[in-house]
The first five atom37 places (N, CA, C, CB, O) and aatype in JSON, in Angstrom:
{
  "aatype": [20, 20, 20, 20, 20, 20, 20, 20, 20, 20, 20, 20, 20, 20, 20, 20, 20, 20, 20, 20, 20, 20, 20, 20, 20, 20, 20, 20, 20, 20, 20, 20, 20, 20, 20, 20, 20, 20, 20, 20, 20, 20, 20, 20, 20, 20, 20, 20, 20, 20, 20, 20, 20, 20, 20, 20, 20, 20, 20, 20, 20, 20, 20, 20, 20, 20, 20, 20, 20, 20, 20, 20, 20, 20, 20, 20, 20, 20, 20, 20, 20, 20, 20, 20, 20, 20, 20],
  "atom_mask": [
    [1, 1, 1, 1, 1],
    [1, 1, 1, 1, 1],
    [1, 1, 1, 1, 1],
    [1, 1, 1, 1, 1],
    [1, 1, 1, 1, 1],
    [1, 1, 1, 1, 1],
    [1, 1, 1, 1, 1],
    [1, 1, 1, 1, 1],
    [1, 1, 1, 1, 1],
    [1, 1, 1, 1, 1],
    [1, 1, 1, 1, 1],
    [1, 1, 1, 1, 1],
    [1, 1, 1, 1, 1],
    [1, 1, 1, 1, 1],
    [1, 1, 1, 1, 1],
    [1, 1, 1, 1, 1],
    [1, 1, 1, 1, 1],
    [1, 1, 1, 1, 1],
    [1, 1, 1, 1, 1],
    [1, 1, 1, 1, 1],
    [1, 1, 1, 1, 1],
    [1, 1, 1, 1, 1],
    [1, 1, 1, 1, 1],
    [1, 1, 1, 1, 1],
    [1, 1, 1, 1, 1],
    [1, 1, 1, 1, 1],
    [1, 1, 1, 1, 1],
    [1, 1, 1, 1, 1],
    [1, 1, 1, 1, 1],
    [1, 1, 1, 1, 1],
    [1, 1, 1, 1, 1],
    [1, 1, 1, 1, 1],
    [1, 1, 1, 1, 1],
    [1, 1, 1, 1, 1],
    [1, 1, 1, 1, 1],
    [1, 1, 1, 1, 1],
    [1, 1, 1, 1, 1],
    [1, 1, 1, 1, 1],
    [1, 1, 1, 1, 1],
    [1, 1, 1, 1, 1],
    [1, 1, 1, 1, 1],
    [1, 1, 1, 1, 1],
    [1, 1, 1, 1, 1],
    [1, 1, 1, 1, 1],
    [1, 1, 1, 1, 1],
    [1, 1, 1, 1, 1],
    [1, 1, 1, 1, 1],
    [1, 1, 1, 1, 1],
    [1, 1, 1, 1, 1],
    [1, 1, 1, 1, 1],
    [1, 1, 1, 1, 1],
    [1, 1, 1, 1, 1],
    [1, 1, 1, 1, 1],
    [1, 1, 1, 1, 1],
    [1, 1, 1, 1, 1],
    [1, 1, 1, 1, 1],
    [1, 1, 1, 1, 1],
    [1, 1, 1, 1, 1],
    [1, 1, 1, 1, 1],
    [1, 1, 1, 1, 1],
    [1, 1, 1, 1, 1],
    [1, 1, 1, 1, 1],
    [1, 1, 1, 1, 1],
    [1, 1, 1, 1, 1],
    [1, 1, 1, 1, 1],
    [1, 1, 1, 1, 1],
    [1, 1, 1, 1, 1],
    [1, 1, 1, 1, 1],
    [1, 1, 1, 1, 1],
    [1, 1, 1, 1, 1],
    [1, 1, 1, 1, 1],
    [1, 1, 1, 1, 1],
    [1, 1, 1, 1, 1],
    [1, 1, 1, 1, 1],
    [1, 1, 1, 1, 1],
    [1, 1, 1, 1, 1],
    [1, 1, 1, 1, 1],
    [1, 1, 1, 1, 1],
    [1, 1, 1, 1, 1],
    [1, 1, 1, 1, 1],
    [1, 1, 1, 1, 1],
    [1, 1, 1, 1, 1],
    [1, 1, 1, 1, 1],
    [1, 1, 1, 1, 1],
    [1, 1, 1, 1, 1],
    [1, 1, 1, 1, 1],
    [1, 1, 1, 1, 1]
  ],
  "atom_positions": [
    [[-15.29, 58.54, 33.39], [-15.33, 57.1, 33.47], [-15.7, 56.48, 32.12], [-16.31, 56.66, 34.53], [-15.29, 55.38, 31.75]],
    [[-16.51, 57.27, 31.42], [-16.86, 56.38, 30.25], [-15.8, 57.11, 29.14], [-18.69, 56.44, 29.78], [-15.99, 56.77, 27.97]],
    [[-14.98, 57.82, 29.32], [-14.05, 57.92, 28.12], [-13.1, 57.12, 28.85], [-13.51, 59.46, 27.54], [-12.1, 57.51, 28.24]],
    [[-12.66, 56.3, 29.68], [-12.07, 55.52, 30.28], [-12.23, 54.04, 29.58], [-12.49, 55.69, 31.58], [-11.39, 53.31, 29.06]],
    [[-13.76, 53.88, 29.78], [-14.38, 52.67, 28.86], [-13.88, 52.4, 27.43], [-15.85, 52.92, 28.66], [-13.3, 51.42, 26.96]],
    [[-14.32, 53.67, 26.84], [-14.18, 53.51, 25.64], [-12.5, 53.13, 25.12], [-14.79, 54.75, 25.12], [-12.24, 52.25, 24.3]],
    [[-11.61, 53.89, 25.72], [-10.45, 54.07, 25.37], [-9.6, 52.42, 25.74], [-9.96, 55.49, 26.19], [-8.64, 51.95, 25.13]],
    [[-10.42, 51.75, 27.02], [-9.73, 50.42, 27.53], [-10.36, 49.53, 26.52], [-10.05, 49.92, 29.2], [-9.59, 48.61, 26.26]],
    [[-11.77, 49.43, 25.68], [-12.38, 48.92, 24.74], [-11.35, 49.03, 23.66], [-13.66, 49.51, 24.52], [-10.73, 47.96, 23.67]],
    [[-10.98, 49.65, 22.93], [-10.52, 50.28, 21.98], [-9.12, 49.67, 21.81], [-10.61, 51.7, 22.21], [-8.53, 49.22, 20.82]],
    [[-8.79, 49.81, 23.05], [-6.89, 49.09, 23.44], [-7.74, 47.61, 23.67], [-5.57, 49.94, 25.53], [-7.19, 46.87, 22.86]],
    [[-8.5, 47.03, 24.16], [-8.5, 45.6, 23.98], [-8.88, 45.13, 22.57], [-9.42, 45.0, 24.97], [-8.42, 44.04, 22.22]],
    [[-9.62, 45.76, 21.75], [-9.64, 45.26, 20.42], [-8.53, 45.27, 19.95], [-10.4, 45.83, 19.6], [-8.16, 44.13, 19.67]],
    [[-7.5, 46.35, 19.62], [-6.3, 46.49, 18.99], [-5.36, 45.08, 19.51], [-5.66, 48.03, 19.41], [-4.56, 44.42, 18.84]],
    [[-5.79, 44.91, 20.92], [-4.74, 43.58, 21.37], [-4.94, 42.59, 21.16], [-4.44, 43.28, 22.5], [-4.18, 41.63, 21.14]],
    [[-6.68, 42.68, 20.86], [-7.46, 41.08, 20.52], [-6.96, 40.83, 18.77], [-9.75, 41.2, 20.68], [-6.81, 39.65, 18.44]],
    [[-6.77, 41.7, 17.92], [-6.47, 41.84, 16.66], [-4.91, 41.42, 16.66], [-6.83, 43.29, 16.14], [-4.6, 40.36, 16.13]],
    [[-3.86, 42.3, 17.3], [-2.68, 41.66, 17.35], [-2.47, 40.29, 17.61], [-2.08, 42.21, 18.11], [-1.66, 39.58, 17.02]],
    [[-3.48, 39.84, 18.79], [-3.03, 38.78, 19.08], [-3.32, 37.53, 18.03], [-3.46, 38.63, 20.32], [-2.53, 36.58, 17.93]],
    [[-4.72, 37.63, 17.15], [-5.02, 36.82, 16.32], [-3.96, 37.36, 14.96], [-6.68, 36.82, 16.18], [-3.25, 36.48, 14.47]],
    [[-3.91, 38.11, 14.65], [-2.54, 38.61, 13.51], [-1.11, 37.25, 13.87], [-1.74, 40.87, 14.16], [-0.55, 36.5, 13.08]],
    [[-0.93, 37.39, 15.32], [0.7, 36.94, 15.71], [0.32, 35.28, 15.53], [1.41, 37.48, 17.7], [1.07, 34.45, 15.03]],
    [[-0.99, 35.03, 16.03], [-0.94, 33.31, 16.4], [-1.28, 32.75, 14.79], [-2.47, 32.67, 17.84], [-1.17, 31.53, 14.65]],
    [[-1.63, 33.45, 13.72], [-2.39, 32.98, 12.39], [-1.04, 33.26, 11.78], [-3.93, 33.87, 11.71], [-1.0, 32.62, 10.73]],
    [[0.44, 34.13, 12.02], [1.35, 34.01, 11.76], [2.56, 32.74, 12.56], [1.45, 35.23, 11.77], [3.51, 32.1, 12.11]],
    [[2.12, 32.8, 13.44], [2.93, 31.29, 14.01], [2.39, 29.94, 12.73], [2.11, 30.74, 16.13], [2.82, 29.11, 11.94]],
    [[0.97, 30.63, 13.39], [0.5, 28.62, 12.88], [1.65, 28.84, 11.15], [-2.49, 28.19, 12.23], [2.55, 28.07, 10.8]],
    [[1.18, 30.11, 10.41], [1.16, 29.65, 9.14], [3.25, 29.5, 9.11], [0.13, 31.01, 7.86], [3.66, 29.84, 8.0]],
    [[3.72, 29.33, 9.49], [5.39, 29.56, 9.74], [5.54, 28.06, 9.99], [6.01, 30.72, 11.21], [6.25, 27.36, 9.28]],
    [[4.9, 27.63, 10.94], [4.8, 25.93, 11.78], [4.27, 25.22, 10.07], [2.99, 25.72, 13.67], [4.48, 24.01, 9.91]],
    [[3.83, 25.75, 9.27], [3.1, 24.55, 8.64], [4.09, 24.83, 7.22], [1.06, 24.68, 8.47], [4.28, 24.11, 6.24]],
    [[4.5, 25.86, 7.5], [5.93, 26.08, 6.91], [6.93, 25.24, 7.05], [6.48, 27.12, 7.32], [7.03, 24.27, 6.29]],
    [[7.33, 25.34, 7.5], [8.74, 24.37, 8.43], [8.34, 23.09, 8.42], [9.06, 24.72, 10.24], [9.28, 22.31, 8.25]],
    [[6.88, 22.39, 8.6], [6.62, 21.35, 8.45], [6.23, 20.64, 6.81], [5.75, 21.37, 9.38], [6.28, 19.46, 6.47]],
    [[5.98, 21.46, 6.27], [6.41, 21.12, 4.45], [7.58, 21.14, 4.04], [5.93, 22.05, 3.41], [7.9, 20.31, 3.18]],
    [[8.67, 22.21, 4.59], [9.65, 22.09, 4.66], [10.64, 20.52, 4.67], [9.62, 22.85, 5.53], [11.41, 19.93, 3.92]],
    [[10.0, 20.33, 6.1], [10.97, 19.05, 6.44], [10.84, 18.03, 5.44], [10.64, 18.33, 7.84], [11.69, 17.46, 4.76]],
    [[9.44, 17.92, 5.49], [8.71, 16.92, 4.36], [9.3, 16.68, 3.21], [7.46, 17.38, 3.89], [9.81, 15.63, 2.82]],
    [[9.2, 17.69, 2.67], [9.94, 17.66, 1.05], [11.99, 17.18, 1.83], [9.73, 20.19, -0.12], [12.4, 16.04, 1.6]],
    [[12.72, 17.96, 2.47], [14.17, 17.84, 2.82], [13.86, 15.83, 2.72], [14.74, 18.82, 4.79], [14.3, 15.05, 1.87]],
    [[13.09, 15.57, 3.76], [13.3, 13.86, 4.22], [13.03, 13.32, 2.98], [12.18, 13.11, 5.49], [13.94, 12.55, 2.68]],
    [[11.96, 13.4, 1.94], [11.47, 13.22, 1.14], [12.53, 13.13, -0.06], [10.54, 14.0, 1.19], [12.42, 12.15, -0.79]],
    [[13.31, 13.85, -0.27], [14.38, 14.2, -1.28], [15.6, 13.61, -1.05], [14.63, 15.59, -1.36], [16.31, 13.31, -2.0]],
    [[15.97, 13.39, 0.13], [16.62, 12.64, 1.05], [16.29, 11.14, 0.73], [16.23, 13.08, 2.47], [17.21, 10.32, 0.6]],
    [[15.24, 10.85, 0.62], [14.91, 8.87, 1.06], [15.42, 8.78, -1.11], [11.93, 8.08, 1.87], [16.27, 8.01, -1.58]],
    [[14.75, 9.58, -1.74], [14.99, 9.35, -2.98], [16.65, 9.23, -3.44], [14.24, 10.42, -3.64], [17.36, 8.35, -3.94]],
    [[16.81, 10.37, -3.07], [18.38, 10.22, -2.93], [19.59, 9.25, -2.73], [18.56, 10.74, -2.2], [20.63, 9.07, -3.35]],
    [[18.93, 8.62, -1.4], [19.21, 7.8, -1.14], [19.36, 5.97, -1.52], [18.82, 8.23, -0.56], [20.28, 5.15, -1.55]],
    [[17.87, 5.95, -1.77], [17.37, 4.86, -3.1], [18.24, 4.86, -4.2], [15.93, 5.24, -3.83], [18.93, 3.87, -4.47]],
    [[18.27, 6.2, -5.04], [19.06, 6.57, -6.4], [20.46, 6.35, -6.22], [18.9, 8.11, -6.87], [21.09, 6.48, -7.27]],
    [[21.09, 6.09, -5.3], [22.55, 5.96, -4.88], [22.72, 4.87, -4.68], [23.03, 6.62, -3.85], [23.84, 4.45, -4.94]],
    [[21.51, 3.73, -4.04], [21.84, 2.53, -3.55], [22.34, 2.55, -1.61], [23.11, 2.06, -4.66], [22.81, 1.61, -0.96]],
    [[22.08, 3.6, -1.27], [22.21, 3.59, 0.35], [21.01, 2.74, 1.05], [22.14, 5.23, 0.97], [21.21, 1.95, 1.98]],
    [[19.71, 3.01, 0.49], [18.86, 2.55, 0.86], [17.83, 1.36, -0.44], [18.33, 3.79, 1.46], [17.32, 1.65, -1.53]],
    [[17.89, 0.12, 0.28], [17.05, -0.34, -0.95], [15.92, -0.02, -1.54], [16.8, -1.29, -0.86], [15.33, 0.82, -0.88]],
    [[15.21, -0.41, -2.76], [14.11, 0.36, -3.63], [13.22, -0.2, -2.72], [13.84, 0.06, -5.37], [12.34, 0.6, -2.42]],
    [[13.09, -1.59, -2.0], [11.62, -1.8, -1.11], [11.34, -0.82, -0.11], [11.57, -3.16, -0.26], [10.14, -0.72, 0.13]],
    [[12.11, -0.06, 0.54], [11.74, 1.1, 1.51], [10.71, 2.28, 0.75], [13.27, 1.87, 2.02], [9.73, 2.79, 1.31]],
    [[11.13, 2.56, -0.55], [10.52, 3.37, -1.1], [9.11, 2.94, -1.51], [11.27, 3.75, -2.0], [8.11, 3.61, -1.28]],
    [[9.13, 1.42, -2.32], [7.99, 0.44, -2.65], [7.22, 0.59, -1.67], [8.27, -0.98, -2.83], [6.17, 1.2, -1.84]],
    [[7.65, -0.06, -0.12], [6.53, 0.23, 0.63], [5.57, 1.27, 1.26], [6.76, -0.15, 1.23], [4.45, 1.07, 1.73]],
    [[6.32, 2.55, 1.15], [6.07, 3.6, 1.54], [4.91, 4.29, 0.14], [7.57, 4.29, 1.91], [3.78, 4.78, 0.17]],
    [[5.55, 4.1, -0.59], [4.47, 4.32, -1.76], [3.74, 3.69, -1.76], [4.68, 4.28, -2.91], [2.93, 4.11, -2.59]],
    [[3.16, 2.26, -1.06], [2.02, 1.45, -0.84], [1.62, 2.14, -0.03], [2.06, 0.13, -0.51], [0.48, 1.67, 0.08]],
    [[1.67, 3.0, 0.73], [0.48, 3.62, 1.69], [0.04, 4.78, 1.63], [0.71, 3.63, 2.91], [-0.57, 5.36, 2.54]],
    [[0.36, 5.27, 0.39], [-0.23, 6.48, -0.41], [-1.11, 6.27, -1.38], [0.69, 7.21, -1.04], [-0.94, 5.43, -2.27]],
    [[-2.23, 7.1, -1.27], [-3.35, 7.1, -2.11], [-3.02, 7.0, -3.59], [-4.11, 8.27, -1.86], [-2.02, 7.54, -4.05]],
    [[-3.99, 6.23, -4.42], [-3.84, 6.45, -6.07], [-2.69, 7.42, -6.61], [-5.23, 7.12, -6.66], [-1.73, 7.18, -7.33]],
    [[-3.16, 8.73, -5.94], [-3.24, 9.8, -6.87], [-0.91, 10.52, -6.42], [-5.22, 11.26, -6.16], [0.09, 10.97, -6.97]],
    [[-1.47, 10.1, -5.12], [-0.04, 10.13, -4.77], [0.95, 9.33, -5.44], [0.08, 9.81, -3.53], [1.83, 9.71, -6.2]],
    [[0.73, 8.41, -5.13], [1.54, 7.01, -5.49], [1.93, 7.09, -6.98], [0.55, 5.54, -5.24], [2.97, 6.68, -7.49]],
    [[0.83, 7.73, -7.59], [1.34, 7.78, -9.27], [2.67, 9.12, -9.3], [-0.41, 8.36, -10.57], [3.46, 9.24, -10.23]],
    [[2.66, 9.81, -8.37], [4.03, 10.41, -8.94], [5.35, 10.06, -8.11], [3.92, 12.05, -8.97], [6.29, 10.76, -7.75]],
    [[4.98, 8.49, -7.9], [6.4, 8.11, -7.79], [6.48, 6.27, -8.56], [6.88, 8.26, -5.79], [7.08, 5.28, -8.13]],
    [[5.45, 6.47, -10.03], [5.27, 5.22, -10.75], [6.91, 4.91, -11.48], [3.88, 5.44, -12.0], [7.5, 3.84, -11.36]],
    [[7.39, 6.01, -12.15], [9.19, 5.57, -12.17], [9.97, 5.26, -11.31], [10.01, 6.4, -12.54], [10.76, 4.32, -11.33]],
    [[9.74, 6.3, -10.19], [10.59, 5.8, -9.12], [10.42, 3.92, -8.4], [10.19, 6.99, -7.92], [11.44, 3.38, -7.96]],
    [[9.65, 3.49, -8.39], [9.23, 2.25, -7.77], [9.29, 1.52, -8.96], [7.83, 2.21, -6.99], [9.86, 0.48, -8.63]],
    [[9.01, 1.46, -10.2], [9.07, 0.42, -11.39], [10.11, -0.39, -11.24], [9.19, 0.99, -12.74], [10.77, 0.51, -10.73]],
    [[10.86, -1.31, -11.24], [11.57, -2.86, -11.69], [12.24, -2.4, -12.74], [10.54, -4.24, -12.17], [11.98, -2.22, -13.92]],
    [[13.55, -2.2, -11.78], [14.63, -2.26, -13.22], [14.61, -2.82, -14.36], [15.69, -2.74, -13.07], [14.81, -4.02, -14.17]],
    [[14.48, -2.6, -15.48], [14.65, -4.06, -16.2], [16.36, -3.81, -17.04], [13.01, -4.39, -17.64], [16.96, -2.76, -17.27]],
    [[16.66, -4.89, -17.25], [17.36, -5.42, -17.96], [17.86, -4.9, -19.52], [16.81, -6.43, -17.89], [17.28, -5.12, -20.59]],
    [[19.09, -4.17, -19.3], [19.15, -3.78, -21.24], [19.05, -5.41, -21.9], [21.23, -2.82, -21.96], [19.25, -6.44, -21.27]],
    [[18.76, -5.31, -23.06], [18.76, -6.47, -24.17], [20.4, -6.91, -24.45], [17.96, -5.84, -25.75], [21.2, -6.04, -24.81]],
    [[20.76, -8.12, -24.28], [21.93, -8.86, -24.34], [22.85, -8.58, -23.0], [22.66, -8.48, -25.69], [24.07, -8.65, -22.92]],
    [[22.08, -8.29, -22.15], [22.82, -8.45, -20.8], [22.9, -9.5, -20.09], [22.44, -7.73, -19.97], [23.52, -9.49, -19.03]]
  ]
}
């Protein structure tokens, strides 16, 4: 009975280990796929802007609700066309 114990101990650790191995590989795959999208939509809205599909205020506003530090790496992207000289 107690090499019974030991041996059902032994197989539940190995399963308690698999199982935290498989779910710390989901999560990290999910947060994968979800940076993923991020950057695709992200590259996408710019794209889009840069073509003229979508106007520059979609981008303007969206960069208003990003922090300082964000917002500064999209300070070209959002700047005001200006004007060549003798146009």
């Amino acid at each position: 009975m107690t090499l019974d114990l030991k041996k059902l101990a032994q197989r539940r650790a190995a399963l308690e280990s698999k199982l935290a191995q498989t779910t710390t590989a989901l999560r990290e795959a999910r947060r994968r796929d979800d940076t993923r999208r991020k950057v695709v939509v992200g590259g996408a809205l710019l794209a889009a802007v840069r073509d003229g599909v979508l106007p520059i205020h979609i981008l303007t506003a969206l960069v208003g609700r990003m922090t300082d530090r964000d917002a500064a790496l999209f300070a070209s992207d959002t700047a005001p066309v200006m004007a060549e000289p003798g146009e």
